[in-house]
C-alpha positions in Angstrom: 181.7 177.0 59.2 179.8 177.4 61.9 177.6 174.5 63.9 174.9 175.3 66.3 173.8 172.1 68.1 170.3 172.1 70.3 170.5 170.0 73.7 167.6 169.5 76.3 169.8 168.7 79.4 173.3 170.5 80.6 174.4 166.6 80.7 174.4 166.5 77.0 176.2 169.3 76.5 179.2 168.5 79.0 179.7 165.0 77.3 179.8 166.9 73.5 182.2 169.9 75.2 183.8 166.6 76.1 184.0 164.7 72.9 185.1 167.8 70.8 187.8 168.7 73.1 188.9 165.1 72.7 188.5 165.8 68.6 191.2 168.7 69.1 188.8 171.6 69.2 189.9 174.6 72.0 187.5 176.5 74.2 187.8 179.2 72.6 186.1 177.7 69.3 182.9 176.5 71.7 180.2 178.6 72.6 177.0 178.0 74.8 174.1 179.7 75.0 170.9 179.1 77.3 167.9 181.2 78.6 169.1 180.1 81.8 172.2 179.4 84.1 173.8 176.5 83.1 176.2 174.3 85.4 179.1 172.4 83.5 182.1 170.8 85.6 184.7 173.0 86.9 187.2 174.3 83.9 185.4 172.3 81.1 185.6 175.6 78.9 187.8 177.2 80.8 189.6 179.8 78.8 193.1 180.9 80.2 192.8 184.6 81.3 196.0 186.7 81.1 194.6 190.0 82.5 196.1 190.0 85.8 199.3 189.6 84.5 198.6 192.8 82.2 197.2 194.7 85.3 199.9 193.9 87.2 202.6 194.9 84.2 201.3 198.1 82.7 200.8 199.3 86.5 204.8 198.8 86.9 205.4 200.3 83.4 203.5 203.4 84.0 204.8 203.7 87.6 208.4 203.6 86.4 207.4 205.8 83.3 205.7 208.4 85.9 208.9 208.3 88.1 211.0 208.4 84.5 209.3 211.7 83.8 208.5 213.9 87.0 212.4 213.3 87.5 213.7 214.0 84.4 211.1 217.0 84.1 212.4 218.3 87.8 216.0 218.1 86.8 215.7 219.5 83.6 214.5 222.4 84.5 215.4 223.4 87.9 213.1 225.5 90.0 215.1 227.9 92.8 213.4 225.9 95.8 214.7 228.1 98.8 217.1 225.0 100.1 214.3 222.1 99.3 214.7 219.5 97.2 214.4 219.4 93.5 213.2 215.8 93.6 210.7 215.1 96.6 208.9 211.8 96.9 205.8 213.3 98.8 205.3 216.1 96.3 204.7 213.6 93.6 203.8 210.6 94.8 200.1 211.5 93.8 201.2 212.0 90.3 202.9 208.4 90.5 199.7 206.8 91.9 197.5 208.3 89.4 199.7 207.5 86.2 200.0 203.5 87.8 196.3 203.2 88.0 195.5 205.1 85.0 197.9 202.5 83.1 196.8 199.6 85.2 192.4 200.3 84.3 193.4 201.0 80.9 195.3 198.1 80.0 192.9 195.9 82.2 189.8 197.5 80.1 191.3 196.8 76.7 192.7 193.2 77.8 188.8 192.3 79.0 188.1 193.7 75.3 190.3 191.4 73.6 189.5 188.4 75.8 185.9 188.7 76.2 186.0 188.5 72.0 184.3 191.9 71.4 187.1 193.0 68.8 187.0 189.8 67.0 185.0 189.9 63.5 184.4 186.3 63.5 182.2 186.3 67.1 179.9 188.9 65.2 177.6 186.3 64.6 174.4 187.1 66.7 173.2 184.7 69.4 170.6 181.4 67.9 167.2 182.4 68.6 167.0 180.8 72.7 164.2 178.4 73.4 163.0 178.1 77.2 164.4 174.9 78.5 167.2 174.5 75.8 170.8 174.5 75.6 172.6 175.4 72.5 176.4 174.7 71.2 178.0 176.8 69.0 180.8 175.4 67.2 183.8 177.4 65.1 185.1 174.6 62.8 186.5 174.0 59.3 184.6 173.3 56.5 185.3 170.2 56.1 185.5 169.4 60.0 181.8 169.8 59.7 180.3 166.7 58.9 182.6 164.4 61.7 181.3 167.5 64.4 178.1 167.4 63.7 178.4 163.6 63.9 179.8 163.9 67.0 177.5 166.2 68.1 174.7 163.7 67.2 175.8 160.8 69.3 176.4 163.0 72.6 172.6 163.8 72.6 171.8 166.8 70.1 168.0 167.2 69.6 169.3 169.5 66.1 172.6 170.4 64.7 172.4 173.7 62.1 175.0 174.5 60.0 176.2 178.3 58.8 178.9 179.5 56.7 180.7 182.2 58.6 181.6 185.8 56.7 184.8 187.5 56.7 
């Protein structure tokens, strides 16, 4: 079930952001929408972000993999080198930088893919049709969650509250 509540001021929307995350709903499950910039309190849907942590990871992975390979590739099959040797850091060190950020942009690309909600079937509902001057609240809930929300989107100052069965 899906609830889209209408608001005329961003103060009516902080206090209901307030009163469903005192109901139990997460961030994740609240949307807003507004023709214009909207300024809520600091973290009020704040939605953890684990992409640095996946940047950072993969970069090491793929470095170590990079290293894993051009060494066991060198030493495998050994080249006559004329008294060099086999392994030399400089020689591939380009190869090591370009596998860690190839790794490090890839899994940062696919993370803000899976984060921003772009791969999820459920956020292919398309925006509510934007009034000038209004703020609207979209809210994933539970069927039968609907009728308490909507209640307690009513007493923080919704103007409207629609309600739409979600698909899939």
């Amino acid at each position: 079930m899906v609830l889209t509540a209408d608001f005329g001021d961003p103060q009516s929307v902080a206090s209901a952001i307030q009163a469903l995350k005192a109901r139990g709903y997460r961030a994740d499950e609240i949307d807003v929408f507004s023709t214009a910039p909207v300024e809520l309190a600091e973290a009020l849907l704040e939605r953890p972000s684990r992409m640095s942590l996946v940047a950072v990871t993969s970069a090491v992975v793929f470095c170590l993999s990079a290293i894993a390979f051009v060494h066991y590739t060198q030493h495998d099959y050994p080249i006559v080198t004329g008294g060099m040797p086999i392994f030399s850091w400089w020689s591939t060190g380009v190869i090591f930088y370009e596998f860690t950020m190839f790794g490090s942009i890839s899994a940062t690309f696919v993370m803000f893919l899976i984060e921003s909600g772009l791969l999820k079937r459920r956020r292919s509902l398309p925006a509510p049709l934007l009034e000038e001057g209004r703020i609207y609240l979209r809210l994933f809930c539970e069927a039968g969650d609907a009728v308490p929300a909507a209640e307690c989107l009513y007493e923080a100052g919704a103007l409207k509250v629609d309600e739409a069965e979600v698909r899939g």
